[in-house]
C-alpha positions in Angstrom: -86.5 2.3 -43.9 -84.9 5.6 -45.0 -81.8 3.4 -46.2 -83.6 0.9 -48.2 -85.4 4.0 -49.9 -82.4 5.5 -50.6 -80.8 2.8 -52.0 -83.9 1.9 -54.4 -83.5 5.6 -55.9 -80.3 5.4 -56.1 -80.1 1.8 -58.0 -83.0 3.4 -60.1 -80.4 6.1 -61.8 -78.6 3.1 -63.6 -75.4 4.3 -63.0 -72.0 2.9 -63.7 -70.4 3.9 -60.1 -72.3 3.3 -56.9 -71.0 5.2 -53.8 -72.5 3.0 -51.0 -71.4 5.1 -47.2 -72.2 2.4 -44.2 -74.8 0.5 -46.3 -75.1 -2.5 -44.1 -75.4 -0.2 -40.3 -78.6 -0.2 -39.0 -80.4 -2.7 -41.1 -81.7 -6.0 -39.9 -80.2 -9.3 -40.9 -82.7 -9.7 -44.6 -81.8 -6.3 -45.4 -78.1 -6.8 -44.8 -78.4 -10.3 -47.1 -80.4 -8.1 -49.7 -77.9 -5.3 -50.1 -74.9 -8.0 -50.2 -77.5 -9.2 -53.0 -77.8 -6.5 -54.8 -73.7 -5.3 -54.7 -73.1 -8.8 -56.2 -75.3 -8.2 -59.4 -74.1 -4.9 -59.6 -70.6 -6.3 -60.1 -72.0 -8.9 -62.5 -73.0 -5.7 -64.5 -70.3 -4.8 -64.6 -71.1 -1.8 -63.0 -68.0 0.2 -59.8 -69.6 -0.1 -56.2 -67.2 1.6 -53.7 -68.1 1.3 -50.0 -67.3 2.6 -47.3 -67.8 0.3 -43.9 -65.7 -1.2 -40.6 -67.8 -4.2 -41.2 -64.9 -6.4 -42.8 -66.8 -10.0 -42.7 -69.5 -8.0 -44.9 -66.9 -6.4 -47.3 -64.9 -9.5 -47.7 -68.5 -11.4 -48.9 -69.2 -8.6 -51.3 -65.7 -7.2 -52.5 -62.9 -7.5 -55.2 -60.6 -5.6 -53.1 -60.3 -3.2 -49.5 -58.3 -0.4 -49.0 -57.3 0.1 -45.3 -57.7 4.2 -44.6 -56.3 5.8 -41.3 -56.4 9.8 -41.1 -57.7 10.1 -44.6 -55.3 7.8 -46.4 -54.6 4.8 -47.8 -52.3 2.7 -46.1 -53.2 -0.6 -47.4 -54.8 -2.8 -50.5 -55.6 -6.0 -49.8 -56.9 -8.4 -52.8 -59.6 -11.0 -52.1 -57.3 -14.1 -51.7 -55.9 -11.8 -48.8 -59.1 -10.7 -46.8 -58.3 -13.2 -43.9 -54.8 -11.8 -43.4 -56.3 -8.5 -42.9 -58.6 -9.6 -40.9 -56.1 -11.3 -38.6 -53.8 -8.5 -38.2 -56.5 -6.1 -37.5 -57.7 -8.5 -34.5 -53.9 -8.9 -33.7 -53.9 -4.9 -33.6 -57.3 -3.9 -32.2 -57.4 -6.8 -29.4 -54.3 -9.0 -29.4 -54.1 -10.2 -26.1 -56.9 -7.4 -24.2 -59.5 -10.0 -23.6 -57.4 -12.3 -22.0 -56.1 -9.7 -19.4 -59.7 -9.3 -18.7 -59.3 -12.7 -17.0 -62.7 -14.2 -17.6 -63.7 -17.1 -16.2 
């Protein structure tokens, strides 16, 4: 609730840059649609929304581009038509073949 009220006073300022920090963690599933909602008209307004967030599925349904940050950097920009990739190789990095050596059966 304290998110969704922060939100609403923030999109009240009319600003032209929106600094969103986790917006979709720890909101249910509408509130999570609403925000991606919301992002979407600000960008028809023409309006800068910069977020922060490890969700990628979410980013790639609401951004232009991502920027991949390690230790305070950026080490990669990835256009839209390349979210997948990133995606992939992220998977390939964070798990590769770890669940497999779990051996589940």
């Amino acid at each position: 609730m304290k998110k969704k009220l922060a939100l609403t006073a923030l999109l009240l300022q009319e600003n032209e840059v929106f600094i969103l920090d986790e917006p979709f963690n720890g909101v249910d599933i509408q509130s999570n649609l609403v925000i991606a909602e919301i992002i979407k008209k600000l960008k028809i307004l023409k309006k800068t929304v910069i977020i922060s967030s490890h969700i990628v599925s979410t980013l790639a349904a609401t951004c232009d581009e991502i920027y991949l940050m390690k230790s305070g950097k950026i080490i990669k920009k990835v256009k839209q038509i390349d979210f997948d990739t990133l995606e992939n190789e992220m998977k390939d990095f964070t798990v590769g073949n770890r669940i497999d050596l779990l051996g589940l059966k």
